[in-house]
TORPA-4810 file (N, C-alpha, C, O; in nm, 3 decimals):
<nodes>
NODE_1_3.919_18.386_3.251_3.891_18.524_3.221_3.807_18.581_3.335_3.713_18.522_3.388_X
NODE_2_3.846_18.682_3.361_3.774_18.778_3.472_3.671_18.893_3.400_3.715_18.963_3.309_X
NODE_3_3.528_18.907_3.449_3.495_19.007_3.328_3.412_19.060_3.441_3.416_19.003_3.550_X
NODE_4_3.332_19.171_3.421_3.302_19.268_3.552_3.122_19.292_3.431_3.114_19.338_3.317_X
NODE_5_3.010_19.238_3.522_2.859_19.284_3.425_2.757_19.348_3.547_2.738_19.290_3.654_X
NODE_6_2.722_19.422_3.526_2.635_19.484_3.618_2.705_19.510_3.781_2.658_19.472_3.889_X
NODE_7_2.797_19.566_3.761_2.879_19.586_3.893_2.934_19.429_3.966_3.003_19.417_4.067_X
NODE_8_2.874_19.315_3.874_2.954_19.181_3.997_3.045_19.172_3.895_3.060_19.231_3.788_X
NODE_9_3.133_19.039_3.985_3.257_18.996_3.899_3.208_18.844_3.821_3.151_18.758_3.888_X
NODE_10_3.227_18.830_3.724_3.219_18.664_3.667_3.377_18.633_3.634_3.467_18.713_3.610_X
NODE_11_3.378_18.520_3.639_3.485_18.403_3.601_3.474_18.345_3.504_3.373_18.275_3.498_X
NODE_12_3.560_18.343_3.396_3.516_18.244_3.283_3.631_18.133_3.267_3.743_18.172_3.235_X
NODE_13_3.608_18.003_3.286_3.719_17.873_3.255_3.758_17.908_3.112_3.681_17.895_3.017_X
NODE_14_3.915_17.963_3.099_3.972_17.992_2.985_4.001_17.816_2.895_4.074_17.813_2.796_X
NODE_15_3.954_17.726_2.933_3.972_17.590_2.881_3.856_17.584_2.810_3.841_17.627_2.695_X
NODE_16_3.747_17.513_2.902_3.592_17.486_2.834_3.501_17.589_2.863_3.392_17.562_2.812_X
NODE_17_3.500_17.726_2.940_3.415_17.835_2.896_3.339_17.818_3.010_3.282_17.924_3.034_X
NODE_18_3.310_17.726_3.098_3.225_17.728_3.243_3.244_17.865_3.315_3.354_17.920_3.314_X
NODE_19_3.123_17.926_3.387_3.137_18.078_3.414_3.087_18.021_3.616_2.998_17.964_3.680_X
NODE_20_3.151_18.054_3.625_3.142_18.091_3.764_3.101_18.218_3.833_3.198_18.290_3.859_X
NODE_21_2.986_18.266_3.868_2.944_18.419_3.932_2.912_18.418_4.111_2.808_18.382_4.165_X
NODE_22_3.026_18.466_4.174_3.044_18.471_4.324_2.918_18.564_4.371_2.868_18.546_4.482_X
NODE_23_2.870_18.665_4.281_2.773_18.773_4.319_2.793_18.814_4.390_2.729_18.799_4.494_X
NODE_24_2.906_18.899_4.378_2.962_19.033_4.450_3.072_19.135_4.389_3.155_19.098_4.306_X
NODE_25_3.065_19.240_4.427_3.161_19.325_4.330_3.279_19.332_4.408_3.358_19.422_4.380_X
NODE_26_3.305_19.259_4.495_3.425_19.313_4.617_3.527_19.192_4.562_3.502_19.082_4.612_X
NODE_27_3.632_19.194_4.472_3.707_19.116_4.420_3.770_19.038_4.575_3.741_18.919_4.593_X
NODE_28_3.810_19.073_4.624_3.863_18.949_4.770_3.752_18.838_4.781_3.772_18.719_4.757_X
NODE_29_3.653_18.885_4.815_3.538_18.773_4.818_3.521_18.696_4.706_3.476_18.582_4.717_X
NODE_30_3.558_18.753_4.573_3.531_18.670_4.456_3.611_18.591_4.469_3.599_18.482_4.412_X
NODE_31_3.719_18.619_4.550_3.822_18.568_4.477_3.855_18.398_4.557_3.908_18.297_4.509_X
NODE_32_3.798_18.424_4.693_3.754_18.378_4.777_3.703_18.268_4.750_3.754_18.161_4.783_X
NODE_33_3.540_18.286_4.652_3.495_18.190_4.603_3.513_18.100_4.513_3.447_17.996_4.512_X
NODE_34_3.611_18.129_4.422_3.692_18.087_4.315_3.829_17.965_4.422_3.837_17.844_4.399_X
NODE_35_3.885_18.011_4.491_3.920_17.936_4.556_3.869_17.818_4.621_3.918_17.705_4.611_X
NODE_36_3.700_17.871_4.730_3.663_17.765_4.785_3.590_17.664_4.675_3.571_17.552_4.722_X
NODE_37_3.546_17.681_4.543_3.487_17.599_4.483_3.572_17.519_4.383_3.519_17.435_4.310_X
NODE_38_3.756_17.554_4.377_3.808_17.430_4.320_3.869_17.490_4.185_3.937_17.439_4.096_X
NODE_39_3.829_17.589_4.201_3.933_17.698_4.013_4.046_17.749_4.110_4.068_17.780_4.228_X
NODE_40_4.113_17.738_3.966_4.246_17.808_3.954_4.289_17.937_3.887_4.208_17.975_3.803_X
NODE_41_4.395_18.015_3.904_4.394_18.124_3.853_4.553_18.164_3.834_4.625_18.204_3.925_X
NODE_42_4.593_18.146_3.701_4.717_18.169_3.666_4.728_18.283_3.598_4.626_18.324_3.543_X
NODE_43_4.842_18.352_3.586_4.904_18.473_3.539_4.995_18.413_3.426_5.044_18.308_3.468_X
NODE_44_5.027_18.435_3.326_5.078_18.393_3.219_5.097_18.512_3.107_5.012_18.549_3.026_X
NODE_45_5.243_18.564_3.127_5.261_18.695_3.050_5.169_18.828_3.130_5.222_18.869_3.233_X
NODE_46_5.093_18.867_3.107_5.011_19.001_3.129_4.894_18.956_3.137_4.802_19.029_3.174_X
NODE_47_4.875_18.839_3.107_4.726_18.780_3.104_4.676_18.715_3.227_4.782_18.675_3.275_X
NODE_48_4.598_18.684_3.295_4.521_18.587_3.370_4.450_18.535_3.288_4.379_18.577_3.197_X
NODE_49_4.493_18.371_3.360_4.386_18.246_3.300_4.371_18.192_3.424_4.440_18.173_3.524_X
NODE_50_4.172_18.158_3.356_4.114_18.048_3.481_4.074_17.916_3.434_3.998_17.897_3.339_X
NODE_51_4.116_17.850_3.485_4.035_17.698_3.498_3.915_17.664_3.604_3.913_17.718_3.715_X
NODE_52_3.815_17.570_3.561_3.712_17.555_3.656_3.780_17.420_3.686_3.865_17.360_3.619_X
NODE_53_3.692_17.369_3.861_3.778_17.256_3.916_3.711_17.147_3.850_3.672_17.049_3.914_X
NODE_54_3.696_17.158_3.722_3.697_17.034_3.619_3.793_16.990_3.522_3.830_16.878_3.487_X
NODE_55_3.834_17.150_3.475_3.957_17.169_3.409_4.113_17.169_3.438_4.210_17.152_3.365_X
NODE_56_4.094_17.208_3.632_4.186_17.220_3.631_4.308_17.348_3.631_4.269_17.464_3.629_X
NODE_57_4.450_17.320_3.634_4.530_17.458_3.575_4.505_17.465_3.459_4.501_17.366_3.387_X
NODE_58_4.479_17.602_3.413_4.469_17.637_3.236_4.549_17.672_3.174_4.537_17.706_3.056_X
NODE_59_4.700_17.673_3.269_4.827_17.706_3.175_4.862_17.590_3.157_4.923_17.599_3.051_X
NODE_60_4.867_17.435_3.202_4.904_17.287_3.131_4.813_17.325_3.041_4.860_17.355_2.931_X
NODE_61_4.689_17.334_3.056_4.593_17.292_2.889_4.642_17.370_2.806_4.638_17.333_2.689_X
NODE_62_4.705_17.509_2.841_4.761_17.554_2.702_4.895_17.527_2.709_4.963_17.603_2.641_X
NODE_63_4.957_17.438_2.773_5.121_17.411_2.746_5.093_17.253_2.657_5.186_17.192_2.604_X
NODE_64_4.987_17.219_2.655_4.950_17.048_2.593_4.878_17.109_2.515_4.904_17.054_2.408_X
NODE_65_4.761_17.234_2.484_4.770_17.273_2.321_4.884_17.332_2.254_4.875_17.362_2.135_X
NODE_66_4.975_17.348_2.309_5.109_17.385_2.214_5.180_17.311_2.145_5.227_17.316_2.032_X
NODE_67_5.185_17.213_2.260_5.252_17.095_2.186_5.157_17.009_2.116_5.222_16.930_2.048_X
NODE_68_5.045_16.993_2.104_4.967_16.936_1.988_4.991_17.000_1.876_5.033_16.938_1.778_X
NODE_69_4.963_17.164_1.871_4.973_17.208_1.758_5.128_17.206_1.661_5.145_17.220_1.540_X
NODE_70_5.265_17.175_1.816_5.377_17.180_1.695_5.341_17.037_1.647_5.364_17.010_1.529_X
NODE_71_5.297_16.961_1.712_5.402_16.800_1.690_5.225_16.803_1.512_5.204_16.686_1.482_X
NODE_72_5.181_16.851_1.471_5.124_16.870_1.344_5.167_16.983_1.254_5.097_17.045_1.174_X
NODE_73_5.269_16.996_1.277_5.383_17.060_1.142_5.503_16.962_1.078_5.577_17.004_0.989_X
</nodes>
């Protein structure tokens, strides 16, 4: 998740919630930093999802919560 507080940009790991803040409002540079520190950033439908470089891509974690949740029906 991308969320904008006091004019900077934060990052939020759409997996486990880790926030990443580049401290700057100039999205290239954020985006920048999100890169050099190891997150990912997927587009999925209309949405962007982030992973932190603990998590990883955050569209597998939600393609492996999908299939957890069918294979329990």
């Amino acid at each position: 998740m991308l969320d904008r507080q006091r004019g900077k940009i934060i990052f939020e790991c759409n997996v486990c919630g880790q926030s990443l803040e580049p401290d700057t409002a100039d999205f290239n540079e954020a985006k920048r930093t999100l890169d050099d520190n190891g997150w990912r950033a997927r587009k999925i439908g209309s949405d962007w999802l982030h992973g932190c470089d603990k998590c990883g891509d955050p569209a597998a974690e939600r393609a492996i919560s999908s299939r957890s949740a069918r294979s329990l029906l």
